[in-house]
RODO-2510 file (C-alpha; in nm, 4 decimals, decimal comma):
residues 357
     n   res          X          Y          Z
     1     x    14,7672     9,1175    14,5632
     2     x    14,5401     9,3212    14,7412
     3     x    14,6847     9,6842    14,6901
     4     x    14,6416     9,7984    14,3119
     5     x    14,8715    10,0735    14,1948
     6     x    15,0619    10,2289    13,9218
     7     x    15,4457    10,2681    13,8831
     8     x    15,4943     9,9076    13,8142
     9     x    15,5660     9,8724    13,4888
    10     x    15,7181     9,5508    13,2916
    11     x    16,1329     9,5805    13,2305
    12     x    16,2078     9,8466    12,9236
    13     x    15,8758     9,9846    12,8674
    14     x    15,7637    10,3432    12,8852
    15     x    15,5932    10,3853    13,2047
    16     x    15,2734    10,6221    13,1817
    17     x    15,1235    10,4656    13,4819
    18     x    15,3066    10,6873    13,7106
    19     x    15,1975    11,0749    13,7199
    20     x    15,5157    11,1988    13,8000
    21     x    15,6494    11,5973    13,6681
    22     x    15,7651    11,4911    13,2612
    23     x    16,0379    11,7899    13,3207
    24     x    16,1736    11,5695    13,6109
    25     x    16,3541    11,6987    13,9603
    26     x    16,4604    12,0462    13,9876
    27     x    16,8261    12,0998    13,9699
    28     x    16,8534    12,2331    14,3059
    29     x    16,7194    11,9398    14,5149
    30     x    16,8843    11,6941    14,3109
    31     x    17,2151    11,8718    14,4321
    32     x    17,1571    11,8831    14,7580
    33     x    17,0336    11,5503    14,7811
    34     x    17,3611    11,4314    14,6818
    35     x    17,5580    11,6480    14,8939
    36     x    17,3932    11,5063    15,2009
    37     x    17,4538    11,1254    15,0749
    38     x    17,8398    11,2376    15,0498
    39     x    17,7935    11,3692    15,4130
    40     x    17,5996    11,0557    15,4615
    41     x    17,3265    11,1896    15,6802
    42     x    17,1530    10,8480    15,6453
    43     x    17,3840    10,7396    15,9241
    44     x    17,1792    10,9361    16,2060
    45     x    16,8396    10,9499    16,3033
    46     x    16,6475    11,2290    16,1778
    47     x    16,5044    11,4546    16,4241
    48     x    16,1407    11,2908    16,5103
    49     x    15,9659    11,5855    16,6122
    50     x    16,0706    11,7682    16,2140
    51     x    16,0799    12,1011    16,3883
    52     x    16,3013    12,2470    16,0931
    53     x    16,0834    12,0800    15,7989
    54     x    15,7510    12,2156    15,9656
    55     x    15,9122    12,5531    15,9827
    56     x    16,0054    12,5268    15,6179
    57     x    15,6878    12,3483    15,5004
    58     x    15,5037    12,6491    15,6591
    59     x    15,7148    12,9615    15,5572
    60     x    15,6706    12,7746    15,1604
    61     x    15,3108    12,7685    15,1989
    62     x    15,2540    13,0764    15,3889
    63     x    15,0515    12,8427    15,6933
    64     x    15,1111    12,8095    16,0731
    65     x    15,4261    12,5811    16,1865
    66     x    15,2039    12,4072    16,4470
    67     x    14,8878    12,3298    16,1580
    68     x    15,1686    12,0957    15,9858
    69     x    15,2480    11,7395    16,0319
    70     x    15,4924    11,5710    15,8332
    71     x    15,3928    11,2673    15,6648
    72     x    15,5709    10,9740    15,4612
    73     x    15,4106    11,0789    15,0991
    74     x    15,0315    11,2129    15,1225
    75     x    14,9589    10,8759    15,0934
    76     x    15,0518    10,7737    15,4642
    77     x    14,7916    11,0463    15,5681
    78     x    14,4934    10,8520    15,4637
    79     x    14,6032    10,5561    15,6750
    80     x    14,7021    10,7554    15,9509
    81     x    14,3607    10,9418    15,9987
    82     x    14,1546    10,6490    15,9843
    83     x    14,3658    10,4631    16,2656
    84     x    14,4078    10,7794    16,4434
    85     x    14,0199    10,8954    16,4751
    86     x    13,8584    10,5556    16,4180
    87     x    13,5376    10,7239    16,2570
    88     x    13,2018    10,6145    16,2878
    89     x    13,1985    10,5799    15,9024
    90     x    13,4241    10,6268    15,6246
    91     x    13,2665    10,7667    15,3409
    92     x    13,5056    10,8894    14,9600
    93     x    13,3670    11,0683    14,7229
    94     x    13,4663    10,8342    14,4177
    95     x    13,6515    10,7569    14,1483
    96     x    13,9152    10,8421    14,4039
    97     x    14,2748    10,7263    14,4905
    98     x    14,3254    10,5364    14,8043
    99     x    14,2832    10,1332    14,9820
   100     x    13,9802    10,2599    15,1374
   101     x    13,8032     9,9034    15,1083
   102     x    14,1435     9,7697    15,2863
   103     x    14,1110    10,0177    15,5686
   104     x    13,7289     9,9390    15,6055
   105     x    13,7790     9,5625    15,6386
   106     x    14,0873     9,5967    15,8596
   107     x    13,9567     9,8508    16,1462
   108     x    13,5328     9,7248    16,0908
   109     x    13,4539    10,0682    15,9955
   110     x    13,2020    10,0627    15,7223
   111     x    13,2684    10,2251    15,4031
   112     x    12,9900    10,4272    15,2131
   113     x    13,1080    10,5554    14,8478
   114     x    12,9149    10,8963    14,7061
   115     x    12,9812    10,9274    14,3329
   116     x    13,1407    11,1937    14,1562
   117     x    12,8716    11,3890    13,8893
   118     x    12,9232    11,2758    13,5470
   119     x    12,8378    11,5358    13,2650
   120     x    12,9224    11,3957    12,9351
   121     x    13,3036    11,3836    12,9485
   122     x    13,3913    11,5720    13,2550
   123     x    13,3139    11,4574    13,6346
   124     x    13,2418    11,6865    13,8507
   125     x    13,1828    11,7135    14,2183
   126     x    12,8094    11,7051    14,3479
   127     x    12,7970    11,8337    14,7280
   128     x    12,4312    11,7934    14,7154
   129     x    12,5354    11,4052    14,6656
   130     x    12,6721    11,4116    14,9785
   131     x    12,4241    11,6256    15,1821
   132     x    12,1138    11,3679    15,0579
   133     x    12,2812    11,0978    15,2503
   134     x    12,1005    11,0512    15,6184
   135     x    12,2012    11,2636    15,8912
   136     x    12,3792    10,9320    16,0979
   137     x    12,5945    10,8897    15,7764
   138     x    12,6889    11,2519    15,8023
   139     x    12,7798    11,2318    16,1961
   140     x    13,1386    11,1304    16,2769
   141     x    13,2163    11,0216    15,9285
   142     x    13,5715    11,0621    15,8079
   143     x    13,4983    11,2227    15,4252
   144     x    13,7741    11,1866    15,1716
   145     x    13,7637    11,3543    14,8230
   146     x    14,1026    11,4164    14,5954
   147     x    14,1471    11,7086    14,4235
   148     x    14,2229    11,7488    14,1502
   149     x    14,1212    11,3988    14,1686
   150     x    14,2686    11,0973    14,0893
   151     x    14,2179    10,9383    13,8305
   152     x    13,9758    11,1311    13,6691
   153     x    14,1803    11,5002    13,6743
   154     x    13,8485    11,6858    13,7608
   155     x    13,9383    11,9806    13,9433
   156     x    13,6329    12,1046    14,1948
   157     x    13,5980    12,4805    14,3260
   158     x    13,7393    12,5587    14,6679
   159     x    13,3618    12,7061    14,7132
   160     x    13,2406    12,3660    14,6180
   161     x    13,4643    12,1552    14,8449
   162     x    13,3769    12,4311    15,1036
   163     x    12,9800    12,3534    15,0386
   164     x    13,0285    12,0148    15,0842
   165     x    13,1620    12,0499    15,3853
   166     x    12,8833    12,2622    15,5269
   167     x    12,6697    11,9459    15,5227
   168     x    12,8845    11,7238    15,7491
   169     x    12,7589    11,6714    16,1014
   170     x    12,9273    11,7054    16,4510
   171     x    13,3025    11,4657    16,5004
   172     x    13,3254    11,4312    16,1330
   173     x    13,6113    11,5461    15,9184
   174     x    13,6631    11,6216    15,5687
   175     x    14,0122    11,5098    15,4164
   176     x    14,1020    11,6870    15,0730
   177     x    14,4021    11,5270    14,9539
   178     x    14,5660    11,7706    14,7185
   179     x    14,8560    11,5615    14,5958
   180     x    14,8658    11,7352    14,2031
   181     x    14,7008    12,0648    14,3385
   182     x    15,0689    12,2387    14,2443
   183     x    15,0041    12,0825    13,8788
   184     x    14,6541    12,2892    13,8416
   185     x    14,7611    12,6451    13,9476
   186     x    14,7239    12,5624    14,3121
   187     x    14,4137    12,7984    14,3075
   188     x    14,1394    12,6503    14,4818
   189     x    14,3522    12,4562    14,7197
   190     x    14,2248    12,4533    15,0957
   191     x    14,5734    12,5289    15,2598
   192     x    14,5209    12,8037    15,5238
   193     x    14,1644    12,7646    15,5870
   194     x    14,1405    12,8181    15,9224
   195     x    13,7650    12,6142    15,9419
   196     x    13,7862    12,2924    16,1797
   197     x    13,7176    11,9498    16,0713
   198     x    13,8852    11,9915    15,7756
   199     x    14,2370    11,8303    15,6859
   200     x    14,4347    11,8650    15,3493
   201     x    14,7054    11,6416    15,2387
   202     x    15,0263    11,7223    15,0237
   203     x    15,2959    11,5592    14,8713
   204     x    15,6167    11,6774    14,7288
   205     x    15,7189    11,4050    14,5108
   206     x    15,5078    11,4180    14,2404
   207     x    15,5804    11,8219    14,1508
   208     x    15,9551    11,7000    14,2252
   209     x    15,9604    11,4103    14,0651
   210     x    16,1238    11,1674    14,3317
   211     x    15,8443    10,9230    14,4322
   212     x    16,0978    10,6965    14,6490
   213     x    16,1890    11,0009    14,8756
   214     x    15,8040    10,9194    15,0019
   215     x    15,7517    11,3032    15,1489
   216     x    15,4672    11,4977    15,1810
   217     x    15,2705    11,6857    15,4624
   218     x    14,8993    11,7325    15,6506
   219     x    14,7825    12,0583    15,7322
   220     x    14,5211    12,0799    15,9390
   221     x    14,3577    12,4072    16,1921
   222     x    14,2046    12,0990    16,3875
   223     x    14,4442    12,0589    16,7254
   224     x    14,2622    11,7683    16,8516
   225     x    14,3380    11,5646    16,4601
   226     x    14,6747    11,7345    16,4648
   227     x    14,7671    11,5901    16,7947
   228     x    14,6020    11,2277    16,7294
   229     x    14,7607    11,1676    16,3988
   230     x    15,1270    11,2866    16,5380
   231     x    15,0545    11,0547    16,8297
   232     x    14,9882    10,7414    16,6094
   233     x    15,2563    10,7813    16,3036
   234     x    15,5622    10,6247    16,3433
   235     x    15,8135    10,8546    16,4957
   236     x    16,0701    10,8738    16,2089
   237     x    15,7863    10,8210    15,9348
   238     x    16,0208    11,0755    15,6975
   239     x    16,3759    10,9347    15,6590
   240     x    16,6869    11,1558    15,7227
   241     x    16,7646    11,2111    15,3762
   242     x    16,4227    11,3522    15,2343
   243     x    16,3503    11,5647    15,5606
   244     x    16,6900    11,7192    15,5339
   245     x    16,6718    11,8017    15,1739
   246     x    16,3137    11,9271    15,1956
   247     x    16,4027    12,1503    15,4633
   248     x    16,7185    12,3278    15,2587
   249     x    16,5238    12,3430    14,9421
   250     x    16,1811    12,4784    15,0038
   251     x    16,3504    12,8069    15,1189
   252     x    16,4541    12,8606    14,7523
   253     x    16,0627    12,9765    14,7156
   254     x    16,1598    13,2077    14,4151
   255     x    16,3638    12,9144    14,2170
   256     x    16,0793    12,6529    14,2893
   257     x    15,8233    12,9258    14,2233
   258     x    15,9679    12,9456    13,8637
   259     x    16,0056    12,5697    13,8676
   260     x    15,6325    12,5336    13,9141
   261     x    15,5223    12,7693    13,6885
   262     x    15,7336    12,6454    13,3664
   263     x    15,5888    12,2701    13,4793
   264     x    15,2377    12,3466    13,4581
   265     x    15,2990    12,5249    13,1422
   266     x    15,4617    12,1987    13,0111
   267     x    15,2317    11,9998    13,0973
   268     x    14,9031    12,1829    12,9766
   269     x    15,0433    12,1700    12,6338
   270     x    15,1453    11,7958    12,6220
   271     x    14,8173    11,6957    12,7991
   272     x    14,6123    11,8757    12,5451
   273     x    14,8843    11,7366    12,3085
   274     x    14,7777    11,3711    12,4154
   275     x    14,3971    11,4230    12,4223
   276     x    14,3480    11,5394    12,0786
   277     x    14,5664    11,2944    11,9838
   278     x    14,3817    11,0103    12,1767
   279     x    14,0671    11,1570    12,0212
   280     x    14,1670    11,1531    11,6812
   281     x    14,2282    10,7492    11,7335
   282     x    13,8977    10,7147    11,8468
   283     x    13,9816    10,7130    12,2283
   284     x    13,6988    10,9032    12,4615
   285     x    13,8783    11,1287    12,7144
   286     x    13,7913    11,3027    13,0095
   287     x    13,8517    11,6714    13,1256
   288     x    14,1812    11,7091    13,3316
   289     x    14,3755    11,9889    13,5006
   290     x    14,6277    11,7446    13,6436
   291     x    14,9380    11,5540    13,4897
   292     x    14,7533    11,2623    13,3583
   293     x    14,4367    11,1288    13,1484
   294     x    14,1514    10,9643    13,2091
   295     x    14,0369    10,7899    12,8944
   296     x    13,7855    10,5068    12,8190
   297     x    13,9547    10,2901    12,4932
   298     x    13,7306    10,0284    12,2983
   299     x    13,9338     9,7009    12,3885
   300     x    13,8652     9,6455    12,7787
   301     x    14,1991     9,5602    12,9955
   302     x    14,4017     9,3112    13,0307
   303     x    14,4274     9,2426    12,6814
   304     x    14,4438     9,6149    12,6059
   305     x    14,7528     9,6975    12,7966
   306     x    14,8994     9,3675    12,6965
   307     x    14,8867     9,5208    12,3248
   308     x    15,0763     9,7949    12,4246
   309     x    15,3553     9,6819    12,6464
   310     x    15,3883     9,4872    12,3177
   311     x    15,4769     9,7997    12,1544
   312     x    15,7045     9,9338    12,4551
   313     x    15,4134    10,1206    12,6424
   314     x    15,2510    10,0958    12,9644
   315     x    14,9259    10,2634    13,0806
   316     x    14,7538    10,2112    13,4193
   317     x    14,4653     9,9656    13,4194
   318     x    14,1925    10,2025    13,5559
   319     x    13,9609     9,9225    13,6691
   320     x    14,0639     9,8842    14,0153
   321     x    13,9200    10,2296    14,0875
   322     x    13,5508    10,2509    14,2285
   323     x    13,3101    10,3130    13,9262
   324     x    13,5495    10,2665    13,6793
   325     x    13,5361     9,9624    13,4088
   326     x    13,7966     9,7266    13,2415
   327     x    13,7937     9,9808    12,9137
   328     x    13,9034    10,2482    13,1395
   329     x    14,2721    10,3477    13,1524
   330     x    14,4664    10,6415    13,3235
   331     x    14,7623    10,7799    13,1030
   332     x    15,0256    11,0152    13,2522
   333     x    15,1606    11,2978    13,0887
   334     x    15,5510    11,2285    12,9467
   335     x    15,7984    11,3987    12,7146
   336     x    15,6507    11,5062    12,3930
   337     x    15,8984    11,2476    12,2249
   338     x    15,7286    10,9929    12,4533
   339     x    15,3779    11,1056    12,4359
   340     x    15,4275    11,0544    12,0265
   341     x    15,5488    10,6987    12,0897
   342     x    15,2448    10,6755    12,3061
   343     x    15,0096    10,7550    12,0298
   344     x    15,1857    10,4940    11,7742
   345     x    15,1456    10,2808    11,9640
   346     x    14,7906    10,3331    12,0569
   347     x    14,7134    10,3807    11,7122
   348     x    14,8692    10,0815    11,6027
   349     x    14,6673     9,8964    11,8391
   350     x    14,3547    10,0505    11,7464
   351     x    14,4383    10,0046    11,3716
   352     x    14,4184    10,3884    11,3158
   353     x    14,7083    10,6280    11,2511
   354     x    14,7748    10,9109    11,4992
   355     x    14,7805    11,2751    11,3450
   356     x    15,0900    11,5078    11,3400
   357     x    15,0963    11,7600    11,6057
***
C-alpha cells in the first residue's frame, strides 16, 4: 500500500482516525442533499465549468468568482498543482498531510522537506527555516505548508505564513492548504490576499462532516495557476450531487455562520477535554487549534493501536508522517461520550485510570 491514511478503521470500532466535525452535518445540507437524490440529479452531468458553485463559493467567502476553482476535496489540489506547474522543486514544510514522496517519484521532481520548529510541546512554523535554504531551492519551487497543520494542530500567524513567503524566489508558489482553518476561528486564513504566487486550498467536508461528498475549492489571485490547474483537472472532478448541494446551501451564510461558531465551541472544550485527560494517563500531547491531537504514547505502533481496537478504539498511526515516530499517534476529537470511552480505553492500556471530567 503506498498511500497511508486515516478513516479506515477495523468493523465496530470507534473511529478517531478521521477528523471529521463530532456535531456531524448541518441539518440544512443533509436536507437538501436528499431532496436532490429524490430528484435524482445524479442522472445528468453536472455543469463542468461550476459557474453557480464558484459564484456561491465566492459570495460565502467574500472573494472574487474568477480567483475560485472547484476541486474534488482540498486534497485533489495538491495533485493538481504539481501536474499542472511541474515545479523545479517541491519543497513541504513538515509534519504535513499529503503523498508528496508519491508525487516526487512519479513526475522526477525532487522533494526537499523544511521542518516545522519544535518548542517543547508545541510546533511552530520557522520562515527563517525556509529562507536559509539556497537561493536555486527557493526559485520555481512549489512550497506546501498546512495550516492549521496536519497532524500536529499548530496553527501559524497569517504574518508568519506571509514572511515565509517573502523569501521565495521568481516562478515559485506557496500552497497553504487550509482544510480545518473553519475549526480555528478562520482568523489568520489567507483567503482574499490578493499577493501572486500564493494559492490556498479548502475543503467543505470536514466542517460538514460528509467526507464521501469529496468537495472543496482553490483560491488563488494567480491567473496564470488558475488557468493551468482548471486546464489539467478532470472536467467533472465535483459530482452532480455535491456541486448542487454546495451551491443551495452556502447561501444560508447566517445558518452556517451559527453552525460554525457552536462547532468550534464544541470542539475546544472536548479537545481540551481529551488532552488533560491524555495527560493525566501519562500521554505527552501537543498544542492544537484544530479538531484532533497530536500525542506521543509510551508503547510505539503497531502494537499500540492493536491494544486499543482491542478495546473498541481506533487512533491513527502517526508514523507515516515525515518526522514523526512509531510512538506517535493522531486522535480526533468525538462526542464527549466517545472521547470518555477513548480514555478507558487508553488508560486501560496504559495500566492507569483516567480522571473524571
Amino acid at each position: 500500500m503506498l498511500r497511508v491514511h486515516g478513516g479506515r478503521p477495523p468493523p465496530g470500532v470507534l473511529d478517531f482516525s478521521s477528523p471529521l466535525n463530532p456535531l456531524g452535518p448541518p441539518r440544512i445540507l443533509v436536507e437538501t442533499i436528499e431532496r436532490l437524490v429524490r430528484e435524482r440529479v445524479y442522472g445528468v452531468y453536472p455543469d463542468y465549468d461550476y459557474g453557480g458553485l464558484r459564484e456561491a463559493i465566492a459570495e460565502h467567502y467574500g472573494v472574487a468568482a474568477e480567483s475560485v476553482v472547484p476541486l474534488n476535496g482540498a486534497a485533489e489540489g495538491l495533485s493538481l498543482l504539481v501536474l499542472a506547474l511541474r515545479p523545479r522543486r517541491l519543497v513541504t514544510v513538515e509534519p504535513t498531510f499529503g503523498d508528496h514522496a508519491l508525487a516526487s517519484r512519479a513526475l522526477g521532481i525532487p522533494w526537499l522537506a523544511v521542518p516545522y520548529a519544535l518548542d517543547g510541546l508545541e510546533y511552530r512554523l520557522d520562515p527563517e527555516a525556509l529562507c536559509r535554504l539556497p537561493e536555486e531551492s527557493r526559485r520555481g519551487s512549489l512550497v506546501v505548508l498546512s495550516n492549521p497543520n496536519n497532524p500536529t494542530g499548530s496553527l501559524a500567524s497569517r504574518s508568519s505564513i506571509e514572511e515565509l513567503a517573502a523569501c521565495l524566489e521568481e516562478g515559485s508558489v506557496l500552497v497553504v492548504d487550509e482544510a480545518f482553518s473553519d475549526f480555528a476561528g478562520d482568523s489568520e486564513s489567507l483567503l482574499g490576499i490578493d499577493s501572486g504566487g500564493i494559492v490556498v486550498l479548502r475543503s467543505f467536508t470536514k466542517m460538514m462532516a460528509v467526507p464521501g461528498l469529496r468537495a472543496g475549492f482553490m483560491y488563488t489571485p494567480d491567473a496564470r495557476v488558475r488557468a493551468l490547474v482548471d486546464s489539467v483537472r478532470q472536467p467533472w472532478n465535483v459530482n452532480a450531487l455535491a456541486s448542487m448541494a454546495l451551491e443551495e446551501v452556502l447561501r444560508e451564510r447566517s445558518l452556517l455562520r451559527d453552525f460554525v461558531n457552536k462547532t468550534v465551541e464544541y470542539v475546544s472544550a472536548e479537545r481540551e477535554l481529551l488532552a488533560s485527560g491524555l495527560r493525566a494517563l501519562g500521554i505527552e500531547v501537543y498544542g492544537s487549534r484544530a479538531p484532533f491531537l497530536l500525542v506521543r504514547q509510551p508503547e510505539p505502533h503497531p502494537g499500540f493501536n492493536e491494544k486499543l481496537v482491542g478495546r473498541g478504539i481506533y487512533v491513527r498511526d502517526a508514523s507515516s508522517f515525515s518526522h514523526l515516530t512509531p510512538h506517535h499517534s493522531r486522535v480526533s476529537v468525538r462526542s464527549r461520550a466517545d472521547n470518555l470511552r477513548l480514555l478507558e480505553a487508553v488508560g486501560d492500556v496504559v495500566g492507569r485510570s483516567p480522571q473524571e471530567p
